[in-house]
C-alpha positions as CSV (number, residue, x, y, z in Angstrom):
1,X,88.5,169.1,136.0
2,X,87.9,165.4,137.1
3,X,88.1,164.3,140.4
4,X,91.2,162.1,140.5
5,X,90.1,158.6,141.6
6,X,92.9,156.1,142.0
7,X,92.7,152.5,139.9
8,X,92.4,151.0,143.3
9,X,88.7,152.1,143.1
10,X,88.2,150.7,139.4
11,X,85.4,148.1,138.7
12,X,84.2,146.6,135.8
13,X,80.1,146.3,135.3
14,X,78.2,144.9,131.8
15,X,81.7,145.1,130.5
16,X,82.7,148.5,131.2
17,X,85.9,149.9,133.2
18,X,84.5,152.4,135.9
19,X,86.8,154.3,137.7
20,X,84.4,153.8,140.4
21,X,81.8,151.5,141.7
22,X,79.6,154.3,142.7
23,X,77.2,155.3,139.9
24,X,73.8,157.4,139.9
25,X,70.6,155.5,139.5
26,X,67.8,156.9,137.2
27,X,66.3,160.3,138.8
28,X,65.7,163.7,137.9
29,X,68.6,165.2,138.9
30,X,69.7,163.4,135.2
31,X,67.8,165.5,133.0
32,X,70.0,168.2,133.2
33,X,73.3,168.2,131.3
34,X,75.2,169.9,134.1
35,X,74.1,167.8,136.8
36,X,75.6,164.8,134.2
37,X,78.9,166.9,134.0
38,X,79.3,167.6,138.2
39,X,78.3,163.5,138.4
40,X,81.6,162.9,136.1
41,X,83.8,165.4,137.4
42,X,82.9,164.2,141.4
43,X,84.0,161.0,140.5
44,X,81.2,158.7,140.1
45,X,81.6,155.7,137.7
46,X,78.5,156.2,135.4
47,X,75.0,157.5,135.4
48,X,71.7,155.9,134.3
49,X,69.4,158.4,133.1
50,X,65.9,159.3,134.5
51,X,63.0,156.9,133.0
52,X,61.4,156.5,129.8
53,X,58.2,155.2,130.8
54,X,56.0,152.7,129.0
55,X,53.2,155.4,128.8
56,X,54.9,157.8,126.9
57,X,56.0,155.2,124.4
58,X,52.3,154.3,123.8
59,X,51.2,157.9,124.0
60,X,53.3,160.9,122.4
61,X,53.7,163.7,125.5
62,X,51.3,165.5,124.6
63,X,48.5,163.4,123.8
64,X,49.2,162.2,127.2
65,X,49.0,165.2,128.9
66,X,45.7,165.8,127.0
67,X,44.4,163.0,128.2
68,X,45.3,163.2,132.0
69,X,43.7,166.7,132.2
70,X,40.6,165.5,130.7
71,X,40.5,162.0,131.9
72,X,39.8,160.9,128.3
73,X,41.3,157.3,127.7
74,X,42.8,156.5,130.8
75,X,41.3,155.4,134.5
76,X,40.7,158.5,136.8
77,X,41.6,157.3,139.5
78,X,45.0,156.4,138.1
79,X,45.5,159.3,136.1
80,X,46.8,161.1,139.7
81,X,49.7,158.8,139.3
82,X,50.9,159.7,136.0
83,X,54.2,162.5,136.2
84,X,53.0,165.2,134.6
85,X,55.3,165.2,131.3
86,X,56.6,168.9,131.5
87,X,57.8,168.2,135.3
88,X,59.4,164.9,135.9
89,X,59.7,164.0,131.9
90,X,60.0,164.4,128.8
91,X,58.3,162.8,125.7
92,X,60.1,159.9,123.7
93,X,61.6,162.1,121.0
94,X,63.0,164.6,123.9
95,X,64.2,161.5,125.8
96,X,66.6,160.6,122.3
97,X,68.2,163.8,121.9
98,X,68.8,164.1,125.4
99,X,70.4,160.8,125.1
100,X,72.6,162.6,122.0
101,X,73.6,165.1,124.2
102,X,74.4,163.4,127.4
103,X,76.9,161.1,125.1
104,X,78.4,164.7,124.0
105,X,79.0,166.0,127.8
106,X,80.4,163.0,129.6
107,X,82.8,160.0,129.2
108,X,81.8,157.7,131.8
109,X,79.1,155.2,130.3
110,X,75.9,156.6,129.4
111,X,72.5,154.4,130.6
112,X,69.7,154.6,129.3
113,X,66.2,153.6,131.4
114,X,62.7,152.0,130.0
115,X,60.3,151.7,132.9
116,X,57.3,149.3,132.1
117,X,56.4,146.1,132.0
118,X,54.4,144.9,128.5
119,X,56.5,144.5,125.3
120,X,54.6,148.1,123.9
121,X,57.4,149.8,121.9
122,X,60.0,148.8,124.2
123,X,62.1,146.8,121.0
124,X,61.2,149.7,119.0
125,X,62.5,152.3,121.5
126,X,65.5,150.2,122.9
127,X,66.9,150.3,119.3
128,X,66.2,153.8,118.7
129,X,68.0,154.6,122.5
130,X,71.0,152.5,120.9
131,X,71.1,154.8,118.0
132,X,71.5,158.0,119.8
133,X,74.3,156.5,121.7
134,X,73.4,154.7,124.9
135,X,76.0,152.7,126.4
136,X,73.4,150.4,127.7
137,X,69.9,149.8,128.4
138,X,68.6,149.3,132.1
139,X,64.9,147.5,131.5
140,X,62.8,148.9,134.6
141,X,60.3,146.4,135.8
142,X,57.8,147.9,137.5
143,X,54.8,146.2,137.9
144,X,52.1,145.3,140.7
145,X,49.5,142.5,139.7
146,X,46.7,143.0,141.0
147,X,44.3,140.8,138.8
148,X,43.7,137.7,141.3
149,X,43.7,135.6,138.0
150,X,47.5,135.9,136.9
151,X,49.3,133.3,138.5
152,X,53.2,134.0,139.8
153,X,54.8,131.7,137.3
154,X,52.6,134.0,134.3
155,X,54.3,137.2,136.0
156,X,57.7,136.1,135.5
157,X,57.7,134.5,132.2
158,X,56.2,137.9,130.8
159,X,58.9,139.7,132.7
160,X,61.6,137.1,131.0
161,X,60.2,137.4,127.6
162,X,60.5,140.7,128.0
163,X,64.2,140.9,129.0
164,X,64.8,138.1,126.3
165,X,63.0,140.7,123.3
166,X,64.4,143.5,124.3
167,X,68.5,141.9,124.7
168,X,68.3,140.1,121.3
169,X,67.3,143.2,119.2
170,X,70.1,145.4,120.5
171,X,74.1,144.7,120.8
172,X,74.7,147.3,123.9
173,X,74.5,145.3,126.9
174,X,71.2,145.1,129.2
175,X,70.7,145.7,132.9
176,X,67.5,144.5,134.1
177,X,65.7,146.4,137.5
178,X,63.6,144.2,139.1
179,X,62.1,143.7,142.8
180,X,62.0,141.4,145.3
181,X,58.8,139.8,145.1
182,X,59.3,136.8,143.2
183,X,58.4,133.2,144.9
184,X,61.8,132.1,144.1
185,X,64.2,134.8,143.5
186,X,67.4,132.9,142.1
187,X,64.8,130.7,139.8
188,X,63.9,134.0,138.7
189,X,68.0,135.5,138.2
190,X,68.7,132.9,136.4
191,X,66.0,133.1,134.0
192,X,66.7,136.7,133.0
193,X,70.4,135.3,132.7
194,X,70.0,132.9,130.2
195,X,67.5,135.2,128.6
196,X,70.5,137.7,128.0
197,X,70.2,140.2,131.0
198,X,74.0,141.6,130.8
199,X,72.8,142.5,135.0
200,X,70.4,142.4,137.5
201,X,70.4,145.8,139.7
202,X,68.1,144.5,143.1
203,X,65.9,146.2,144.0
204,X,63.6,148.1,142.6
205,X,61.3,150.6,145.3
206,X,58.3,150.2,145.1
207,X,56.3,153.1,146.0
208,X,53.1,152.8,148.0
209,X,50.2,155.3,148.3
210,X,49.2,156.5,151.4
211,X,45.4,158.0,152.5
212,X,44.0,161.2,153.0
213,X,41.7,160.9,155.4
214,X,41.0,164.9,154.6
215,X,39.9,163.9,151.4
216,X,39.2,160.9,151.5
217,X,41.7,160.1,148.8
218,X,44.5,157.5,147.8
219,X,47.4,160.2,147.2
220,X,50.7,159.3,146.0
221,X,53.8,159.1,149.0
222,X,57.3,159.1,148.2
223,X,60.0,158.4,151.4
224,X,63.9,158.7,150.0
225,X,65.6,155.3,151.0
226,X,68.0,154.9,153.8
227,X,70.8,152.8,154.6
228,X,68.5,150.7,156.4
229,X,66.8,149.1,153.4
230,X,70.5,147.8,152.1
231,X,70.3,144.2,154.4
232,X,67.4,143.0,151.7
233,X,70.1,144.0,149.3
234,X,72.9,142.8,150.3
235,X,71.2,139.4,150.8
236,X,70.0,138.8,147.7
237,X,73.5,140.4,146.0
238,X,75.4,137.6,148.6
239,X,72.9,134.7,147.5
240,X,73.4,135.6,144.1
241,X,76.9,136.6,143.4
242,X,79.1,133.7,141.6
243,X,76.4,131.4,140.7
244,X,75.2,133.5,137.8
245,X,76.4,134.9,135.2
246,X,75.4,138.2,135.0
247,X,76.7,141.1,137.0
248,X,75.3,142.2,139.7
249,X,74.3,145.9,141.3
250,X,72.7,147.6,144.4
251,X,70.4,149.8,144.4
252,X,68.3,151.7,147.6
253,X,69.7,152.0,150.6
254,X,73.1,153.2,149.3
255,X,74.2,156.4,151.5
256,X,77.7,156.0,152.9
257,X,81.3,154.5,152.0
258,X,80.3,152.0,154.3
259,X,77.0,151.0,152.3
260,X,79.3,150.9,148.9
261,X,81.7,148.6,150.5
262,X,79.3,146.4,151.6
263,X,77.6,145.9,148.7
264,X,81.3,145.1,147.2
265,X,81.8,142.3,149.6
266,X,78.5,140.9,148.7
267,X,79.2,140.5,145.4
268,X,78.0,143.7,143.5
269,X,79.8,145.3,140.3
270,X,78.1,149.0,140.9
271,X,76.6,150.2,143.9
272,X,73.6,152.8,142.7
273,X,72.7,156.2,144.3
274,X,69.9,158.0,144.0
275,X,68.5,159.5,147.7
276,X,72.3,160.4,148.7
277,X,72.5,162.6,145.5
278,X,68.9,164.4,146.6
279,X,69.6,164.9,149.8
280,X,73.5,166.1,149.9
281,X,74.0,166.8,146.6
282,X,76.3,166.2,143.9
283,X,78.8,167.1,145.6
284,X,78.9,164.3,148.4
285,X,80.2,161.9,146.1
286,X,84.3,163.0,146.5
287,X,83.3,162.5,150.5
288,X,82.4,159.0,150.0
289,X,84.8,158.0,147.9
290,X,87.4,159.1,150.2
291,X,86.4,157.4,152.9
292,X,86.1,154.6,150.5
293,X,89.5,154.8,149.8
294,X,90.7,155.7,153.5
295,X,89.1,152.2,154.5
296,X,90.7,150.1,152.3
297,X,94.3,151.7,153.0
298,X,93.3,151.1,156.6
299,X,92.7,147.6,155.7
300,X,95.0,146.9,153.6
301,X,92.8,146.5,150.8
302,X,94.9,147.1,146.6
303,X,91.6,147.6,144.9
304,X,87.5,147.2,144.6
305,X,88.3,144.5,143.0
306,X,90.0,142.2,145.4
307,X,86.8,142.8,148.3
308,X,84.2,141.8,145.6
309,X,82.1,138.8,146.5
310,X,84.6,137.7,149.6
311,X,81.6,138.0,151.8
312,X,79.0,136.4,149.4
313,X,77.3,132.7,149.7
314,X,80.0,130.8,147.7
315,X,82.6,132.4,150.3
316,X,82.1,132.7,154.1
317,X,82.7,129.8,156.1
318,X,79.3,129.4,157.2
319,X,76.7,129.6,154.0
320,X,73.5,129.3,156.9
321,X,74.5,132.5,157.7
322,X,72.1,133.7,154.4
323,X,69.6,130.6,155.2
324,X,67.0,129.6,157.9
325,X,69.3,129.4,160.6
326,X,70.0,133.2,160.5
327,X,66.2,133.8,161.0
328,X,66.7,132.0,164.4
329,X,70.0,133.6,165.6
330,X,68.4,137.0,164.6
331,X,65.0,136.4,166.6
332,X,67.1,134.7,169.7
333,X,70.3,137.4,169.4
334,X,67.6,140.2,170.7
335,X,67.5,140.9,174.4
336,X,64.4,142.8,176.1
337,X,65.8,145.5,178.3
338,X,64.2,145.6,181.0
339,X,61.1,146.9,181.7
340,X,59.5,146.4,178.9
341,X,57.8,143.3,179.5
């Protein structure tokens, strides 16, 4: 049985009624069908499934686990990095029926994930995901170039191309996950806009590798996120929200009704959970959306709807607040207590 969530929590995001703005970003805990089932009954608005990756759609599973054991046809020292296909995935023909089958358990919208960055199969795959029933397509764009010859504006026109292939050979509506590193940021929005992005979800995490000084190796290191990476966030979401067209979602950093709110005020359509889920469980989710909903009665808030974007660029009395100036007050608002100095 559902979790009843009043309509005072609804939102609407790439054209789809959620009865909440909390939904689960891609992570494993989406590969099984009963973790999809507890998301939807605890109350959350949708779920985006766990990645496809751009390596399995150029390699079939197994001829990729083939070649990561032998090192045959790929880098060695990247092969490390590659999620072994039997733990964290599944190959692109598993990833479709699971698609099927997720579509068969829940209600709430169904989103499908591509994580890559070069054109590959992605088309291909994007209209085989819509076929199996996807909802909607979230275009993960993970990439880190590190060839001193590609220029900045080369890295976001492949990344807009991209977004503009992949949206014009499907009708289901597309999310693009990007990061932050972009010289200009709302250049870059409203590129993937007008290249028919139905969303931008901000950010991506980009995971760094740490040393071991043991072995004298780069070895992969994942941290969950906290709420303290939701500023960035927010910022961009407040910069953002009402100048473009497409909607706009949160992701990393998101732990707590007051982390969901925020990112409502700032503009956001969705605010996306991943960490909460791994660390609490499923079953957090009724928790934050009460307090959600305590919040608003406190404040006399009717609905999601009515907070959205009230706190965002186009709206607060004084826009500097998101400029230069609030790098000043920040560095001048911080007393040394004494002693320190």
């Amino acid at each position: 049985m559902s979790t009843a969530v009043g309509n005072h929590l609804a939102t609407r995001y790439m054209g789809f009624d959620l009865k909440s703005p909390l939904v689960a970003s891609a992570s494993p805990l989406a590969k099984e069908i009963g973790n999809l089932r507890r998301m939807e009954d605890s109350g959350l608005g949708a779920v985006v499934l766990h990645s496809l990756f751009e390596e399995q759609i150029e390699l079939e599973s197994a001829a990729l686990d083939r070649g990561l054991a032998s090192g045959a046809g790929c880098n060695a020292e990247a092969a490390n990095y590659f999620p072994e296909m039997s733990g964290y995935n599944i190959g692109p023909a598993g990833y479709l029926e699971h698609i099927r089958q997720a579509k068969e358990a829940v209600s709430i919208p169904v989103i499908a994930s591509l994580n890559g960055y070069t054109p590959g199969g992605w088309v291909h795959y994007a209209k085989l995901m819509q076929q199996a029933g996807a909802d909607a397509l979230e275009l993960n764009l993970y990439f880190l170039p590190t060839d001193p010859e590609v220029t900045g504006g080369q890295v976001e026109d492949q990344c807009v191309e991209l977004v503009r292939a992949v949206a014009g050979s499907v009708t289901i509506p597309v999310a693009v996950k990007l990061g932050p590193y972009f010289s200009s940021l709302p250049h870059t929005a409203r590129r993937l806009d007008e290249a028919g992005a139905a969303a931008l979800v901000l950010f991506n995490r980009f995971y760094q590798p740490d040393y071991d000084l043991q072995t004298m190796e780069v070895v992969p290191d994942l941290h969950l996120s906290t709420s303290a990476e939701l500023p960035l966030r927010l910022h961009w979401v407040a910069l953002l929200s009402g100048r473009i067209r497409a909607d706009l979602a949160v992701t990393g950093g998101v732990h707590t009704a007051i982390d969901v709110l925020k990112c409502m005020m700032a503009g956001a359509r969705a605010a996306m959970t991943t960490s909460a889920l791994l660390q609490h469980g499923i079953g957090c989710v009724p928790g934050i959306l009460r307090d959600i909903t305590g919040w608003m009665e406190a404040q006399e808030y009717e609905s999601i709807q009515q907070m959205q974007g009230s706190l965002n660029y186009l709206s607060v009395p004084d826009p500097a607040a998101y400029e230069r100036a609030n790098y000043m007050r920040v560095l001048s608002s911080y007393s040394l207590r004494r002693g320190t100095v």
